[in-house]
C-alpha positions in Angstrom: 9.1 -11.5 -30.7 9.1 -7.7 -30.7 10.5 -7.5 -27.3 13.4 -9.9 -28.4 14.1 -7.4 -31.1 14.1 -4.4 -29.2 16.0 -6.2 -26.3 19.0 -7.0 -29.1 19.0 -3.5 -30.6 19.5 -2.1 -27.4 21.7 -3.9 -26.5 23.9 -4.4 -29.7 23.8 -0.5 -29.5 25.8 -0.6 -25.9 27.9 -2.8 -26.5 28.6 -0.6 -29.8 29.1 2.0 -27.2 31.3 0.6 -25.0 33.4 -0.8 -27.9 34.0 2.8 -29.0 34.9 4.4 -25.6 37.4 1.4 -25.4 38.7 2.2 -29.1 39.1 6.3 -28.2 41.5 5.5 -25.4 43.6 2.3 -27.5 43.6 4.8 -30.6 44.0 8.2 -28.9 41.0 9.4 -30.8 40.0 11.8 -28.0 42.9 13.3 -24.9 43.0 10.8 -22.0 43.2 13.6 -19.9 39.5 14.3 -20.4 38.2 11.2 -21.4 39.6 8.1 -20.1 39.1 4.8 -22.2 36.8 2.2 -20.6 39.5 -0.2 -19.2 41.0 2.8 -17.6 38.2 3.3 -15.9 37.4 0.0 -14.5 41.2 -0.3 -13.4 40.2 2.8 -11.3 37.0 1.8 -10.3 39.4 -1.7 -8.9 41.7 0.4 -7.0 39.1 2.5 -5.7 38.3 -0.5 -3.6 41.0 -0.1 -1.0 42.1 4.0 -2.0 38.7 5.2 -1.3 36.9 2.9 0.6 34.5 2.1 -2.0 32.2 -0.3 -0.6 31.3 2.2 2.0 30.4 4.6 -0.4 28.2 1.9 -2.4 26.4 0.6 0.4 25.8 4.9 1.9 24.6 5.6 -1.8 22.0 2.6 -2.0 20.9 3.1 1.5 19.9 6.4 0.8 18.2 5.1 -2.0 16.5 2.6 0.0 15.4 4.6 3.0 13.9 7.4 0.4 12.2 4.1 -1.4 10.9 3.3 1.8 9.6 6.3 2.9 8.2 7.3 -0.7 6.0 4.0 -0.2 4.8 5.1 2.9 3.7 8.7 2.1 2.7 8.0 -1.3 0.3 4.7 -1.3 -2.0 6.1 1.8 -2.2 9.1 0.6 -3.1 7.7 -3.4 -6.1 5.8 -1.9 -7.4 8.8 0.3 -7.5 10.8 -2.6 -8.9 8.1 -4.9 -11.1 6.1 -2.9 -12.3 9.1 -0.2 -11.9 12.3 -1.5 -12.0 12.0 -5.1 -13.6 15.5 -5.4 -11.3 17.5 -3.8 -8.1 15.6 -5.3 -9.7 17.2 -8.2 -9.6 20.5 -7.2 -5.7 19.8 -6.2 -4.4 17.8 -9.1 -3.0 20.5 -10.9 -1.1 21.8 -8.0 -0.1 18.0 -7.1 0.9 18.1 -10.9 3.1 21.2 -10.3 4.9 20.1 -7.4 5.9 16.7 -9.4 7.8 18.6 -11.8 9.7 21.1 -10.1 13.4 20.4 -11.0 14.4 19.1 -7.5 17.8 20.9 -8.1 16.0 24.2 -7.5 14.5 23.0 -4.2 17.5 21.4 -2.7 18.8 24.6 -1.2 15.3 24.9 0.7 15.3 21.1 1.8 19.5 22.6 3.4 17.7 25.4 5.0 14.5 23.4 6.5 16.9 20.2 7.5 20.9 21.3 7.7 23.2 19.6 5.4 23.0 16.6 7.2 21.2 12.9 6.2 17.9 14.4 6.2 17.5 16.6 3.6 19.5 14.2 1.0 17.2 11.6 2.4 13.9 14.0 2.3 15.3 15.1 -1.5 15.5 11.7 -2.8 11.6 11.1 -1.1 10.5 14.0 -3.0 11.9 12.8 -6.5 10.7 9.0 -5.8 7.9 10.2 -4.5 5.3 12.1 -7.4 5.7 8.4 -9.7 5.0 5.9 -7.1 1.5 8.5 -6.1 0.6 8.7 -9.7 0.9 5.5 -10.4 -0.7 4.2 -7.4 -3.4 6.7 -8.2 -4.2 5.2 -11.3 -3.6 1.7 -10.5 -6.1 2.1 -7.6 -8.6 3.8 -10.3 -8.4 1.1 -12.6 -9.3 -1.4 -9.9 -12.3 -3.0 -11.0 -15.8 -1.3 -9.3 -17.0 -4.8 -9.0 -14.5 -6.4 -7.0 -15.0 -3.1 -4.4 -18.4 -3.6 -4.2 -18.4 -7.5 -3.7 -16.3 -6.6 -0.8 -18.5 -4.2 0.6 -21.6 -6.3 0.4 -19.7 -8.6 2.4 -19.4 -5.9 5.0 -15.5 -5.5 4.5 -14.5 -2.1 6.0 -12.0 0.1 4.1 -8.4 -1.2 5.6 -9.8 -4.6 4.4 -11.0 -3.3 1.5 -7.9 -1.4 0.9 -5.5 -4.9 1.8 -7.3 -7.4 0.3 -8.8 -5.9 -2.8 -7.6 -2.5 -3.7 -4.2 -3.0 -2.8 -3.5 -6.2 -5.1 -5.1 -4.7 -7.9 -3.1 -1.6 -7.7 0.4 -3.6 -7.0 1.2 -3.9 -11.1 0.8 0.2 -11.3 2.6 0.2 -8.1 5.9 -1.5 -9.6 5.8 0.7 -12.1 5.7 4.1 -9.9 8.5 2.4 -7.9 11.1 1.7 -11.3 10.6 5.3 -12.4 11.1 6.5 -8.4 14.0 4.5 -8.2 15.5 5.9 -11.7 14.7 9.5 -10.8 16.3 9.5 -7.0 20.0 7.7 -9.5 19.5 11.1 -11.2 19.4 13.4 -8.2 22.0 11.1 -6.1 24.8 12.9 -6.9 24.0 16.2 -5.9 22.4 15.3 -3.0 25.8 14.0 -2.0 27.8 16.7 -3.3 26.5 18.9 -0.5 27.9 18.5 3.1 28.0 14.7 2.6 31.0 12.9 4.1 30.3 9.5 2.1 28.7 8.1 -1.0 29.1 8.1 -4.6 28.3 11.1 -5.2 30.7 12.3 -2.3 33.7 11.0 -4.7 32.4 12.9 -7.5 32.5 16.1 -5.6 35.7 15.1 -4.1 37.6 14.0 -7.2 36.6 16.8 -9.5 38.1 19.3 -6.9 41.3 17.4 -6.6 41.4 16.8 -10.5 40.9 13.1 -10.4 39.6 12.3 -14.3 39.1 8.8 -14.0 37.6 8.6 -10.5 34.9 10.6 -11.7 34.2 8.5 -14.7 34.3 5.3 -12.4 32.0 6.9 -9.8 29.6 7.9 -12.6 30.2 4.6 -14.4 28.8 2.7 -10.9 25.8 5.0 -10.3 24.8 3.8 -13.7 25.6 0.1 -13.4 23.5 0.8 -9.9 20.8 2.4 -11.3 20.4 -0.3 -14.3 21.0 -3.6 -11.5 18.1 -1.9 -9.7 15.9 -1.6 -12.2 16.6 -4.9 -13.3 15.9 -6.5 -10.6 12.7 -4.4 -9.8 11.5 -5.9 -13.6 12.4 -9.6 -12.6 10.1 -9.3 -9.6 7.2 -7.6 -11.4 7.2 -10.3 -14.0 7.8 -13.0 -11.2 4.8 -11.4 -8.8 3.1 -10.4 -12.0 3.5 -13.3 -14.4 -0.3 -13.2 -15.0 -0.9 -10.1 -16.4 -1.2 -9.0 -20.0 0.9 -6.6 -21.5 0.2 -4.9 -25.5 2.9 -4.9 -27.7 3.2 -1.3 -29.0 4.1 -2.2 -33.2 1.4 -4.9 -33.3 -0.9 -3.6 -31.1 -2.0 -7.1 -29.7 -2.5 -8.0 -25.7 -0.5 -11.1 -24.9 1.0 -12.2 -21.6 4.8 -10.9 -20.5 7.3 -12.3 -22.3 9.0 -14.5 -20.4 7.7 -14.2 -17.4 7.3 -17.0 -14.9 6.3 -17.3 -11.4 8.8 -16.1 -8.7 9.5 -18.9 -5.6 9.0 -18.3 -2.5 13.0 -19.1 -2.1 13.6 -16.0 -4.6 11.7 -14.2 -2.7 13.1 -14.7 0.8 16.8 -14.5 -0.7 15.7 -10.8 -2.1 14.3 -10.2 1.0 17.2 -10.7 2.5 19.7 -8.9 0.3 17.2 -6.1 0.9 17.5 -5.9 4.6 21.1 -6.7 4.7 22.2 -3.9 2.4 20.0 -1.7 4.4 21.5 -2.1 7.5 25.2 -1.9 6.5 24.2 1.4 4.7 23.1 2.5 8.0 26.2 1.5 9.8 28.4 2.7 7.1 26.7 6.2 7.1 27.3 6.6 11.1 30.8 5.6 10.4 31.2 8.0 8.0 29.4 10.6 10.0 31.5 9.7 13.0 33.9 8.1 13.0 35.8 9.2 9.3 35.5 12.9 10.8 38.3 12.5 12.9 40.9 12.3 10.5 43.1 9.8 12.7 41.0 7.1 12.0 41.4 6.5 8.3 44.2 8.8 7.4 44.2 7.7 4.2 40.6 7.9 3.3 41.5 11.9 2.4 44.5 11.6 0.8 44.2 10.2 -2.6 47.1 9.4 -4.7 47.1 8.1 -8.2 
């Protein structure tokens, strides 16, 4: 019941929101010039379509996501049980740093990631790792803590070594923390998306940003700001529904009551879901790839698209 209510408040509170922004423009609270109602801005985010290529810049912006997700999981899950499940003593004498590193504004260390890499895919790529990166090993870190010591010593006595040990028990145990690493990874790398592609990008939504604010363009920075947030909230969305589908069994505690019940909602996800997501997953990954060598390549040459540098309203 409690998350019902807080689902409707927040929501009755956006749509609140968007009501008024629509209301500024139709009234002229505010100067359009500066702050373009909210049908304005979807009428530009529409033409956008064909002036500006937008799909391309969709599909570059959540490949980087993606690729930075992908590589986050990779550094950050290994690494979480080393420190957790074979060197638990001298994680200790490095959290702090660890803890440091996590919260370094990521806008201060871009300029190094430029120097170290070149303005190219790499250091917007090795950025976004860094910002996904500190949630998905924290959370890992304690998921894999939290694992119950019985389960790991069951599997030892069965002479299990520590890959088995780590895929078949450790691993599954961990994979509710894991989720929730990932949703705050995938949040953070929305936040630092934009000026990762500001900088000697030649595609992405953050790319249009950059380029309409130097040309003047009001409302196709809105609509490019307006999409990395739908983008943002459709990912994390859809990283909920497959927590609760692949997660349907655990407990959660509502927070007012204070009682432990299971998640609201939550049923088990088909295997049909599952493949489908997969799917979407690896498709959108591998346009994003061609689409960033396109605009690496081929869109430097200004003959090929002419019109994908001139804009005109």
């Amino acid at each position: 019941m409690w998350l019902a209510k807080t689902i409707f408040v927040k929501y009755s509170v956006l749509v609140f929101l968007l009501l008024l922004w629509e209301l500024s423009g139709v009234f002229n609270w505010v100067d359009q010039a500066f702050f373009p109602s909210l049908s304005t801005t979807v009428e530009t985010i529409v033409s956008m379509w064909s002036k500006v290529h937008l799909f391309m810049h969709l599909m570059v912006s959540l490949c980087r996501v993606l690729v930075s997700l992908i590589i986050s999981l990779i550094l950050a899950i290994p690494f979480a049980f080393l420190f957790a499940r074979v060197l638990p003593t001298f994680f200790s004498r490095i959290e702090a740093l660890l803890r440091v590193f996590s919260i370094i504004n990521p806008y201060c260390l871009f300029p190094l990631f430029v120097v170290f890499f070149g303005s190219g895919e790499i250091a917007k790529i090795s950025v976004l790792t860094w910002v996904s990166m500190w949630p998905i090993f924290f959370s890992t870190l304690a998921g894999i803590k939290n694992v119950d010591p019985l389960l790991v010593k069951t599997a030892k006595s069965m002479d299990a070594g520590p890959i088995t040990i780590f895929f078949k028990v450790v691993l599954p145990g961990a994979l509710p923390s894991i989720f929730n690493g990932i949703r705050i990874g995938v949040e953070m790398s929305f936040f630092i998306l934009i000026a990762a592609e500001m900088t000697g990008a030649t595609a992405g939504l953050g790319w249009i940003v950059h380029s309409a604010s130097a040309l003047n363009q009001v409302t196709m920075v809105y609509g490019a700001g307006l999409l990395i947030v739908v983008l943002g909230v459709f990912l994390n969305r859809s990283l909920n529904f497959l927590r609760s589908g692949l997660f349907f069994w655990k407990e959660e505690r509502d927070p007012i009551a204070g009682i432990t019940g299971p998640l609201v909602g939550a049923k088990r996800i088909s295997n049909t879901t599952l493949a489908i997501m997969a799917a979407v997953f690896v498709a959108v990954l591998s346009i994003g790839l061609y689409e960033i060598y396109r605009a690496e390549v081929m869109l430097n040459d200004p003959t090929v698209i002419p019109e994908y540098r001139v804009w005109t309203e």
